[in-house]
N, C-alpha and C positions, 0 to 999 in steps of 0.2 A: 926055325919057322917063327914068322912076327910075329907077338901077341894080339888078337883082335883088340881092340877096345872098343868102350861101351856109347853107342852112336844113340844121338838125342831123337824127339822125332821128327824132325825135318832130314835128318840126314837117313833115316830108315824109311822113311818116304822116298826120299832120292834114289837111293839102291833099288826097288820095286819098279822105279821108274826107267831105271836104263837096260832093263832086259829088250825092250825094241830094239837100243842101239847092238847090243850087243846078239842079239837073234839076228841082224843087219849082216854085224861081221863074220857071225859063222856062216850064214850063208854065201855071203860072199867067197869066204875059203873052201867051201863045200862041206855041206850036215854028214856027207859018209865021211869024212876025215875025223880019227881020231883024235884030243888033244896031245894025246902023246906021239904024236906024227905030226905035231904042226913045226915047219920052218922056227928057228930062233925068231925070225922075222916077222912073221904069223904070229906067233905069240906076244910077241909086242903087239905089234899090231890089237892084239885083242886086249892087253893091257892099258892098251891107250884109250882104242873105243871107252873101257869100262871106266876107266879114270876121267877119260871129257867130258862123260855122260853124266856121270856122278855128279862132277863140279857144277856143268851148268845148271842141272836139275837141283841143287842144294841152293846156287843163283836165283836160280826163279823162284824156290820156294820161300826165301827166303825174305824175295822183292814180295809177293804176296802177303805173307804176313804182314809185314810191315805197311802195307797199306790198308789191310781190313782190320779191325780194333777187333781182337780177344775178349 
């Protein structure tokens, strides 16, 4: 198993942020499906939603900062 490491706060922002995307794709697979019954496919699938979502949202939070003065 990978070791977590330790996410600043824009990237813990981010992570809060893509439960929509990823609420998105279990419904799409359907909410009575198990994770442990999802397709190899399907779970990518949901790896990916949570990895795009992640990035662009770390993007955006990131183009924000950098525009508003701390």
């Amino acid at each position: 198993m990978a070791k977590l490491t330790k996410l600043d706060t824009v990237e813990e922002l981010a992570v809060g942020k893509t439960l929509p995307a990823l609420g998105a794709y279990v419904a799409s697979v359907g909410m009575e499906k198990a994770l442990q019954d999802y397709s190899k496919e399907e779970a990518l699938g949901l790896a990916r939603a949570a990895v795009c979502s992640f990035l662009a949202e770390v993007a955006a939070l990131r183009d924000l900062n950098d525009e508003v003065p701390m």
